[in-house]
C-alpha positions as CSV (number, residue, x, y, z in Angstrom):
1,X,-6.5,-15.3,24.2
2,X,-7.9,-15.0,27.6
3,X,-11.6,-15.7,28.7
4,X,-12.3,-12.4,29.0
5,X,-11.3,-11.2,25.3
6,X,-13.6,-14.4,23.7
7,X,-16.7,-13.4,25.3
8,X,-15.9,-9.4,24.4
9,X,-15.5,-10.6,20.7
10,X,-18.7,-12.9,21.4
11,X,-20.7,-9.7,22.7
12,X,-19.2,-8.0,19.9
13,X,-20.8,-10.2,17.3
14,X,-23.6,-10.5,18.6
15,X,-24.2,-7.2,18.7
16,X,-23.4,-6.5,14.9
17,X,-25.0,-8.9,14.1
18,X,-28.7,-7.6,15.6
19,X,-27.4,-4.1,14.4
20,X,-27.3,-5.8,10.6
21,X,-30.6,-7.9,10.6
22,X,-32.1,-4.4,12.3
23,X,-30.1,-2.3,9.2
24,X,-31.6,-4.6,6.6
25,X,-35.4,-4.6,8.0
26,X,-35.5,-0.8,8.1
27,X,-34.5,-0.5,4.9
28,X,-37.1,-3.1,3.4
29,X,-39.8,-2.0,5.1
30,X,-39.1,1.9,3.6
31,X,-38.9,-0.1,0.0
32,X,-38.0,2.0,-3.0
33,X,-35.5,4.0,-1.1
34,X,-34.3,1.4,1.3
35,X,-33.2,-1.0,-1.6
36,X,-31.0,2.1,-2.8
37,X,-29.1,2.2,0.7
38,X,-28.7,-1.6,0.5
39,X,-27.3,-1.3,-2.6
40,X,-24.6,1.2,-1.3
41,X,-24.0,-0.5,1.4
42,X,-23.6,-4.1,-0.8
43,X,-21.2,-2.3,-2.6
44,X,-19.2,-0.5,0.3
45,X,-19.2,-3.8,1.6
46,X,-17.3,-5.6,-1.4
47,X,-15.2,-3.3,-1.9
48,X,-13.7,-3.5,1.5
49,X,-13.8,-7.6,1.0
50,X,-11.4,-6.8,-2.0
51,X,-9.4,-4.5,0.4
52,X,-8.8,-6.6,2.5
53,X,-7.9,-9.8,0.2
54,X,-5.4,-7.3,-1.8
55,X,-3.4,-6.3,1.6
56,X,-3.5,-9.9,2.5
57,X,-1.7,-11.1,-0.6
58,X,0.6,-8.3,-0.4
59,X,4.0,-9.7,-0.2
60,X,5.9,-6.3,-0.2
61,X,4.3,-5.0,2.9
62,X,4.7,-8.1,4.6
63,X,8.1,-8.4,3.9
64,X,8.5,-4.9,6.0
65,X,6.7,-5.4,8.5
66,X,8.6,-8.7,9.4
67,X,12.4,-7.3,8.3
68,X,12.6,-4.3,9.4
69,X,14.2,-3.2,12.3
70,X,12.0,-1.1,14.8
């Protein structure tokens, strides 16, 4: 990983992360509603964790990926 790519992914982060804290304050300060979106977006948000962890302890689709010929 070159210089270059580490401070893209640093920007990157950064940048989602103000774009978070800003997601979470606008939705506080509009209460009743805004606790609804966080909601969604709590539960949007676990199930892509549980995405994730699924293809990661996928054995099948690794074994593809690494055996067959391309």
């Amino acid at each position: 990983m070159t210089a270059l790519e580490i401070i893209g992914y640093l920007l990157l982060g950064i940048v989602f992360c103000v774009y978070a804290v800003a997601v979470v304050v606008g939705m506080v300060a509009v209460f009743p509603w805004g606790i609804l979106g966080l909601l969604a977006i709590a539960g949007i948000g676990a199930l892509l964790i549980k995405v994730v962890g699924e293809r990661l302890r996928n054995t099948e689709d690794n074994y593809y990926s690494k055996n067959v010929d391309k």
